[in-house]
DOZAFI-772147 format. One record per residue: residue in three letters; x, y, z of N, C-alpha, C in turn. Coordinates in steps of 0.02 Angstrom, whole numbers, plus 50000, padded with zeros to 5 digits. Layout:
REM DOZAFI-772147
ALAXYZXYZXYZ;...
//
This chain:
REM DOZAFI-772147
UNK550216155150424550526155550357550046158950309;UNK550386164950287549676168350246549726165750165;UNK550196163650148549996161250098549566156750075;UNK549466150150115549006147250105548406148150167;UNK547776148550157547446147050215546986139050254;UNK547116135950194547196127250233547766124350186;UNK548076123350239548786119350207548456113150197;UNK548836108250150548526101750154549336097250149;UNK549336092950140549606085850158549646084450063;UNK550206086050021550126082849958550056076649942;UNK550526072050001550626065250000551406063749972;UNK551546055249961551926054449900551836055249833;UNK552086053549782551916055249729552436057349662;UNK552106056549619552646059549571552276065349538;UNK551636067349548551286071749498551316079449531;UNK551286085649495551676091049528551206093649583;UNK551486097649615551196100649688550786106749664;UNK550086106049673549656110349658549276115149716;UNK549496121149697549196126449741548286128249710;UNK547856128549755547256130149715546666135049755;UNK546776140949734546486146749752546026147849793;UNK545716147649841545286145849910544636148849880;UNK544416148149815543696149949804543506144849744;UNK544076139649737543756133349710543936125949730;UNK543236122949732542956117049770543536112149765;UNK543786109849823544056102649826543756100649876;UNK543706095249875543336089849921543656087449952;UNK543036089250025543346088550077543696094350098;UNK543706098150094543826105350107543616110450091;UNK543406113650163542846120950152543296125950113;UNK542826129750065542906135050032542676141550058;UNK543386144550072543086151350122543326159250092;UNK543396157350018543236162349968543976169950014;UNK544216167650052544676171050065544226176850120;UNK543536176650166543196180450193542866175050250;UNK543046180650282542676177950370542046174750382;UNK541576179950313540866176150359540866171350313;UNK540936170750254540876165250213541296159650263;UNK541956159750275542496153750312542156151950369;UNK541686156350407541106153150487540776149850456;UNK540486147550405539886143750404540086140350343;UNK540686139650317540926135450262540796126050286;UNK540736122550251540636114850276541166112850243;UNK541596106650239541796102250176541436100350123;UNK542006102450064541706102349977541486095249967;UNK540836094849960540736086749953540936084749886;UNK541116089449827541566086949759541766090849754;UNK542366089849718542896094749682542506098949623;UNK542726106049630542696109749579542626106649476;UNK542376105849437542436101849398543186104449342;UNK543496109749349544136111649333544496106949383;UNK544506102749416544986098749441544976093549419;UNK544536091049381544736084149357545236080849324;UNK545416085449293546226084049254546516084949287;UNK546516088449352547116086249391547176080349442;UNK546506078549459546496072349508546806066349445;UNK546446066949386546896060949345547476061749342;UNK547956067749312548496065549303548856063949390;UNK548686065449438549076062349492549206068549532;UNK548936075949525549196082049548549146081049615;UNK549686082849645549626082949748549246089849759;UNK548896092949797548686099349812548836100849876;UNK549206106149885549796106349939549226111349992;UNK548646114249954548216117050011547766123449959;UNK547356126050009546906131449965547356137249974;UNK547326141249926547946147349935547436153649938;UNK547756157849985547586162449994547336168649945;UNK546846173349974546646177649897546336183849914;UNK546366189049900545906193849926545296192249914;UNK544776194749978544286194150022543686195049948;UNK543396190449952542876187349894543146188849829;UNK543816189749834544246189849758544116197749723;UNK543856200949770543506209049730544196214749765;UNK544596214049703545056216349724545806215549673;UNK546266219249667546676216649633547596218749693;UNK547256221849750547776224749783548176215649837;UNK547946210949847548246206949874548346206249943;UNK547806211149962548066211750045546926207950072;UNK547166204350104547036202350154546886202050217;UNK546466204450255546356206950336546276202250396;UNK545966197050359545816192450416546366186750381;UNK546456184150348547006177050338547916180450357;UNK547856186050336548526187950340548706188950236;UNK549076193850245549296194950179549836191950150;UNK550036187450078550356184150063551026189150030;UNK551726186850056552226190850069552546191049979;UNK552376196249972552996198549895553626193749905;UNK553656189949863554346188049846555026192049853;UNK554816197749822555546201449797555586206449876;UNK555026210449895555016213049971554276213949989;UNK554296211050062553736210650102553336216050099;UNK553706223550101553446228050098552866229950031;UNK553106226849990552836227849913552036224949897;UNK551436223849869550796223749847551066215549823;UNK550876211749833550846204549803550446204749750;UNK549886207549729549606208449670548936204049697;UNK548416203449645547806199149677547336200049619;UNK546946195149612546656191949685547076185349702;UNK547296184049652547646179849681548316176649704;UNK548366182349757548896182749801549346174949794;UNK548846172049841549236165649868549596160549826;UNK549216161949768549316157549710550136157849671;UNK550186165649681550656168749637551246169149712;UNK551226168749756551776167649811551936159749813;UNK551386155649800551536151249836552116146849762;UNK551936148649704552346146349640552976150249643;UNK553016155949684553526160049672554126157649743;UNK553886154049781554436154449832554506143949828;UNK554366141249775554316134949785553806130849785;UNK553346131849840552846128049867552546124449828;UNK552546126349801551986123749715552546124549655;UNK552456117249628552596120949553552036121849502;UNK551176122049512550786123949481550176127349539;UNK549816132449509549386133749545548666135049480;UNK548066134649533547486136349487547166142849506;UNK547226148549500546786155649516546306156349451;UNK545856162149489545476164949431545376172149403;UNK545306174149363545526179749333545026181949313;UNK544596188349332544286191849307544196199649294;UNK544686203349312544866208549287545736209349266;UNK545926203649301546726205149302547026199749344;UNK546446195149385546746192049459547206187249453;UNK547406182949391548016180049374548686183749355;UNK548376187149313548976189149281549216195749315;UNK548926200549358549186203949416549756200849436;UNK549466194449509549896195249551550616191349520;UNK550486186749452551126185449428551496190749384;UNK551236194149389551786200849362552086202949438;UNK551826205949464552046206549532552526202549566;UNK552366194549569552806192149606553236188249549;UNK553426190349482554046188149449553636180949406;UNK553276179149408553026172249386552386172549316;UNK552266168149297551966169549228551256164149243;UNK550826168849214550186165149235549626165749168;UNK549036161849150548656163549096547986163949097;UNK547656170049086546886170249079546826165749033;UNK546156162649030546106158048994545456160448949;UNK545106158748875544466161548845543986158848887;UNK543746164748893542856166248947542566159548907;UNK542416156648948541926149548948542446141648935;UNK542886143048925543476137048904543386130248948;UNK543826134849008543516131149060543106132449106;UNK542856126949148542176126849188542356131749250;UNK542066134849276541766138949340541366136349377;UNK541076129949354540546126449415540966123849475;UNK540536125449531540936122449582541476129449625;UNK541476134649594541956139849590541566144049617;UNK541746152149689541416154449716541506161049657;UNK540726164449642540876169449578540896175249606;UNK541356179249558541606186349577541016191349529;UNK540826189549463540496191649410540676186549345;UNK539956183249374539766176549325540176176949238;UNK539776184249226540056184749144540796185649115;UNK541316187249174541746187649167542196182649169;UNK542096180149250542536173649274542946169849242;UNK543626168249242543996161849217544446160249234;UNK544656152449226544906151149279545936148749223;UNK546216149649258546766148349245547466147549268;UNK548006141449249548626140349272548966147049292;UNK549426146249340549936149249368550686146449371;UNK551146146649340551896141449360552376148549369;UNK552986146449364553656149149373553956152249290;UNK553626145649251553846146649175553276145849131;UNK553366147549073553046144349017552806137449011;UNK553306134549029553056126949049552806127049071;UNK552866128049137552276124649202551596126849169;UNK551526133549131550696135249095550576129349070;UNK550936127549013550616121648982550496115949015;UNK550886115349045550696107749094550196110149126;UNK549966115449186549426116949201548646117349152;UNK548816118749096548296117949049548106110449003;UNK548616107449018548466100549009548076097049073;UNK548086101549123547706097349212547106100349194;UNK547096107149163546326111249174545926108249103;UNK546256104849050545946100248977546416098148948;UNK546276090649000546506086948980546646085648899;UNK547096081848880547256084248806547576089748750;UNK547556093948814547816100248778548506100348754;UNK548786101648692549466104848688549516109648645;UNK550306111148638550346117248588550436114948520;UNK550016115848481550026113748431550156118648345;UNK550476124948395550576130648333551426133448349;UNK551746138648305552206138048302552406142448339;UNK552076148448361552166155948368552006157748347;UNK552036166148359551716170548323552406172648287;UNK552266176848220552706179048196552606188548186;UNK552176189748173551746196248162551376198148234;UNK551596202248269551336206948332551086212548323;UNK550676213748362550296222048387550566225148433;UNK550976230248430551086232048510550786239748515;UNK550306236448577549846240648594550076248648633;UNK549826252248621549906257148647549336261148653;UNK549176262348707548436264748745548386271548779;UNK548146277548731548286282948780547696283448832;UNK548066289448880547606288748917547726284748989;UNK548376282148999548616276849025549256276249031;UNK549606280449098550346282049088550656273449125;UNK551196273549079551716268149097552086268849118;UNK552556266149173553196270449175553616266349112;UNK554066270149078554656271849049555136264549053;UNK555256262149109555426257149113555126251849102;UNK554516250249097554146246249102554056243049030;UNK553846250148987553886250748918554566247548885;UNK555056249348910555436248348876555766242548868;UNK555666238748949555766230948945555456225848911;UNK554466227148895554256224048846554416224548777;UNK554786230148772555166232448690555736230548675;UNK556136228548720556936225448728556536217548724;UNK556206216048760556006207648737555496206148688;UNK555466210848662555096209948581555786208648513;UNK556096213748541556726214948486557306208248508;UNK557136206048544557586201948551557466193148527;UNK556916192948510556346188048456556396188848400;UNK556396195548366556486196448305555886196648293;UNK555166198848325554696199648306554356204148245;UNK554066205248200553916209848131553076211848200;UNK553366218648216552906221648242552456229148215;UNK551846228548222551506232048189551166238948286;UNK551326243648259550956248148307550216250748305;UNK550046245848366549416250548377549156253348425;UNK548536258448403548336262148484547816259548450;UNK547426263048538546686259448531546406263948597;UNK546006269148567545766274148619545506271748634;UNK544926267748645544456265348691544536260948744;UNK545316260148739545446255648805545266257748869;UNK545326263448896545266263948926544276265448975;UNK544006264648908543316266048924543056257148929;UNK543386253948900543326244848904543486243648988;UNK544326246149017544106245449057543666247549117;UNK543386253949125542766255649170541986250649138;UNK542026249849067541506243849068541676238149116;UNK542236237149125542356228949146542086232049228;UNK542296238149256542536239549315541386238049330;UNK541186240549283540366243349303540196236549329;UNK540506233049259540046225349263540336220449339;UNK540826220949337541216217449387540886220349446;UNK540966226949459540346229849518539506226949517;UNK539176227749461538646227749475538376219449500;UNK538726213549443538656207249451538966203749551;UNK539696209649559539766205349628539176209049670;UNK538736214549670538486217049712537986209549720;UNK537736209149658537126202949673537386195549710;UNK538016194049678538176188349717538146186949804;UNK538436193649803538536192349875538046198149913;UNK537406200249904537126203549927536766198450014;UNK536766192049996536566190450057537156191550126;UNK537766193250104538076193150153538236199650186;UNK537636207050121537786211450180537016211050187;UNK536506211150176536046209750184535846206750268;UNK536246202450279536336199150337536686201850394;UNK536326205250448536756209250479537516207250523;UNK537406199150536537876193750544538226193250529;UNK538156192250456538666189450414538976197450377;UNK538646202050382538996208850373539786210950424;UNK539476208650492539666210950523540626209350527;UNK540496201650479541116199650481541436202250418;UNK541196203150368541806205550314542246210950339;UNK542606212650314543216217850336542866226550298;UNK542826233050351542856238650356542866238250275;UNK543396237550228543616242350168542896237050103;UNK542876228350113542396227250086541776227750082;UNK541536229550152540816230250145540696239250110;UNK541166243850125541206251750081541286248449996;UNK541516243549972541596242849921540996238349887;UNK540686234749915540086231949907539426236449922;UNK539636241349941538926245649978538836249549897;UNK539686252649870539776255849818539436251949772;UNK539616244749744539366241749693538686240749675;UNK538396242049780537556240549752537176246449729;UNK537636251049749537296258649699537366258949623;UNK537886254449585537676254949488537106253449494;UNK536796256349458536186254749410536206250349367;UNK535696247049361535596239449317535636240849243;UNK535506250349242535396251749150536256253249125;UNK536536256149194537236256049197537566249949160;UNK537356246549205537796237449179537606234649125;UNK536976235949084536576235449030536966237548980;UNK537036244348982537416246848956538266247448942;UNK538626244249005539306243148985539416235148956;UNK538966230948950538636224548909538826224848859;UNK538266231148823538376231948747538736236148743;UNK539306240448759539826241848756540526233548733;UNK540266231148788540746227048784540706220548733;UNK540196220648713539766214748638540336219548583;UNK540296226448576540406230448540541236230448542;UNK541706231548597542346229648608542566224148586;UNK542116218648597542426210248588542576212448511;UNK541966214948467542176215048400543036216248384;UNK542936223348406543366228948394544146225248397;UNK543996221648458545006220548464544926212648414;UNK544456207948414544446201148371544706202548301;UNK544366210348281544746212248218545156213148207;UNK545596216548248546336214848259546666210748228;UNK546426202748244546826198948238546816196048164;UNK546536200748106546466199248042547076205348011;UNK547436207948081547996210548044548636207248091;UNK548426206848142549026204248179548936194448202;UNK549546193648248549256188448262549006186848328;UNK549436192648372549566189948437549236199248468;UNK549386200648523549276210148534549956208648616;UNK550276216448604550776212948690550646221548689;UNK550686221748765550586225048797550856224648873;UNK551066229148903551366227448970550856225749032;UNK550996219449053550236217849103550066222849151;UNK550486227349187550266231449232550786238449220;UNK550386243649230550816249649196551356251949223;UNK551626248649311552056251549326552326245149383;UNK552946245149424553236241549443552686240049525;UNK552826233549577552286234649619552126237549678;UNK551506239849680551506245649738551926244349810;UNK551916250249844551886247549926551446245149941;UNK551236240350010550806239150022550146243750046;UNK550566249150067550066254950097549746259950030;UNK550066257649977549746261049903549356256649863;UNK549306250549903549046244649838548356248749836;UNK547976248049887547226250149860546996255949824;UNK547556259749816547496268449759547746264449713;UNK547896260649675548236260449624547916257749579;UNK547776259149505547246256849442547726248149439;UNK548016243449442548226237849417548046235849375;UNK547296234849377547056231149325546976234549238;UNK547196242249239547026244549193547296243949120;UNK547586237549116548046234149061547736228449037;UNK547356225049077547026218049092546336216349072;UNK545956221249136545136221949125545096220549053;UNK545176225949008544946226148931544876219648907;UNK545476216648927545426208348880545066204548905;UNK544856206848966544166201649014543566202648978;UNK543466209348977542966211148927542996208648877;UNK543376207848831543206204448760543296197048766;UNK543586193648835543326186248828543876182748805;UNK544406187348808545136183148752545546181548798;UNK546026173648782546526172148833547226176348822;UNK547616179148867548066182048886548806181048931;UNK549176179148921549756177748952550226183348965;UNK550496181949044550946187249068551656182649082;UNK552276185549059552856184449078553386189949102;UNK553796186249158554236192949166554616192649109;UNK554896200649098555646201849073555906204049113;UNK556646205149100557296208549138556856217249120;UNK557066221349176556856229749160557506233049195;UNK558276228249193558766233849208558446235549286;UNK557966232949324557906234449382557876228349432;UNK557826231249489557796222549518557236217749509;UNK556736220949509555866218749487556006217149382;UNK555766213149399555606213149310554976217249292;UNK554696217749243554116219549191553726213649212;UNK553116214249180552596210649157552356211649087;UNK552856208149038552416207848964551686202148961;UNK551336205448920550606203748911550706199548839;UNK550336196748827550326192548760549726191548747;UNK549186195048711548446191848714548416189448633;UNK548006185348639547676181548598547266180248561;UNK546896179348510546196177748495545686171148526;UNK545246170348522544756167748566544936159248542;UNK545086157048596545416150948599546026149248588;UNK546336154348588547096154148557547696154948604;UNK547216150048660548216147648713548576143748673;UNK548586141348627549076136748626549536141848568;UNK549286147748536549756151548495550166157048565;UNK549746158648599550056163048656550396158848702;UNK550466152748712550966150648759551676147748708;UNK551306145748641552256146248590552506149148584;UNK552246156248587552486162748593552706163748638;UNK552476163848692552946164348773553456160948766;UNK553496156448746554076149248763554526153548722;UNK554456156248655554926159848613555226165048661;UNK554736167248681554936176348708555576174148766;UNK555296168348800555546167248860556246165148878;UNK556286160948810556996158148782557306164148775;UNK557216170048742557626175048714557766177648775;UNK557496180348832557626185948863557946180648942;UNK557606176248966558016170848999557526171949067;
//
């Protein structure tokens, strides 16, 4: 079963069925980061990840670790050694990633909540892709201890459901306490990024479910998006090169990652450290740039991924994340929902936020979500 790669046993119960991304700790079950040599020499988690605590209290079942591309460095969804987790809408199609399993396993049932982590795009990808709505959460919110890292500075971890709801209830498991406590947004940004073709359809479905809110939207561009995201792309390279340098380092444990990761890790250990230094304060400099924003707007939407989802044999040519990254970079939480696009696939509208501000971006979803259905 490629969606999950240890199924587990939820139990009875009344608390919801939680899918949770195979690169964070539950106990009693090895963490095998979605990669071979890491899964040979994995042991059982002697504690849970500390993002699970709100869910062991409220009563969450965890139906198993879900599947993810191979040390999460990746946004294409495919998989070599677990098996690749199947597109909802067609097999043939890119599940999105990293976290594949997460976003199949909410999308065909299995779960009605899942926990992935997102650091260039890896939530809110594969739920654009597979029809389902998922939320980056603000860089440091919640904990990462316990969690296998992709690039420390980026990392975060966040709900996955079917709806708007299930986010919030998932963000009540990931802090405790949490609710929505604002009304919506009323005043929008809608972004427009040259430099960065969309298709036509894509555009136009996040614009049909804006107008259909009655949103007072303000237009903006913002040339530098696209240079935010190759910062995210440097840093995300240079930080996973170090994480996982013992595993190519190791001619062993080399030997097991898959052909396309160790070419992609070989790539990362060639940035330069003045490189990553440098897309740093680029990105100190970005966080400003879009935070100011939000002293004209309230909310920024943007379409989560620029075009409908690949084949599987195109996922790895394809930019995905180039809608996403940017907001990793500046550290802000972000929500993706489908709309209708007049095609069989929906859109992926984006909803980002200011820094701490899920609970204005998920009233807003709940609005958007009501309107368009």
């Amino acid at each position: 079963m490629s969606t999950l790669i240890t199924p587990m046993d939820p139990g009875p119960g009344a608390g919801p069925r939680l899918a949770v991304k195979d690169l964070i700790d539950v106990r009693g079950v090895p963490t095998t980061a979605g990669c071979r040599a890491v899964a040979d020499e994995a042991v059982p988690a002697v504690r849970d990840a500390t993002c699970m605590a709100g869910a062991r209290t409220a009563g969450a079942r965890v139906i198993g670790k879900a599947n993810l591309v191979e040390l999460a460095y990746g946004s294409h969804g495919i998989n070599e050694y677990f098996g690749t987790p199947v597109n909802p809408f067609d097999p043939r199609l890119s599940p999105g990633g990293s976290s594949s399993g997460c976003a199949v396993a909410v999308a065909d049932g299995s779960a009605e909540l899942a926990f992935g982590s997102d650091t260039g795009g890896s939530v809110r990808v594969p739920a654009a892709f597979c029809g389902t709505t998922g939320l980056k959460t603000t860089y440091g919110r919640i904990s990462t201890e316990g969690v296998w890292a992709l690039a420390p500075s980026l990392d975060t971890i966040g709900p996955m459901a079917r709806d708007v709801t299930g986010l919030v209830l998932g963000m009540s498991l990931l802090e405790p306490g949490f609710t929505i406590d604002a009304p919506g947004a009323g005043l929008v940004g809608r972004l427009r990024v040259p430099g960065i073709e969309v298709d036509p359809a894509v555009d136009a479905a996040v614009d049909r479910a804006l107008a259909a809110v009655e949103l007072q939207i303000v237009e903006i561009t913002m040339p530098d998006w696209p240079a935010a995201y190759e910062a995210n792309v440097v840093i995300t390279a240079w930080e996973a090169a170090q994480v996982n340098r013992r595993l190519m380092q190791d001619p062993s444990l080399r030997s097991k990652l898959s052909p396309a990761m160790v070419a992609r890790l070989a790539e990362a250990a060639g940035v330069p450290a003045d490189d990553a230094a440098a897309a740093r304060r680029f990105g100190s400099r970005w966080s400003e740039r879009v935070t100011a924003l939000f002293q004209r707007v309230q909310l920024l939407v943007v379409p989560t991924v620029a075009f409908f989802p690949p084949s599987l044999e195109k996922a790895r040519r394809t930019r995905n994340t180039a809608l996403t990254a940017p907001v990793n970079l500046a550290g802000l939480p972000a929500l993706t929902i489908p709309v209708p696009s007049g095609r069989r696939l929906p859109a992926g509208l984006q909803l980002i936020g200011p820094a701490e501000g899920e609970a204005l971006v998920l009233a807003t979803g709940l609005r958007l979500e009501s309107a368009v259905g």
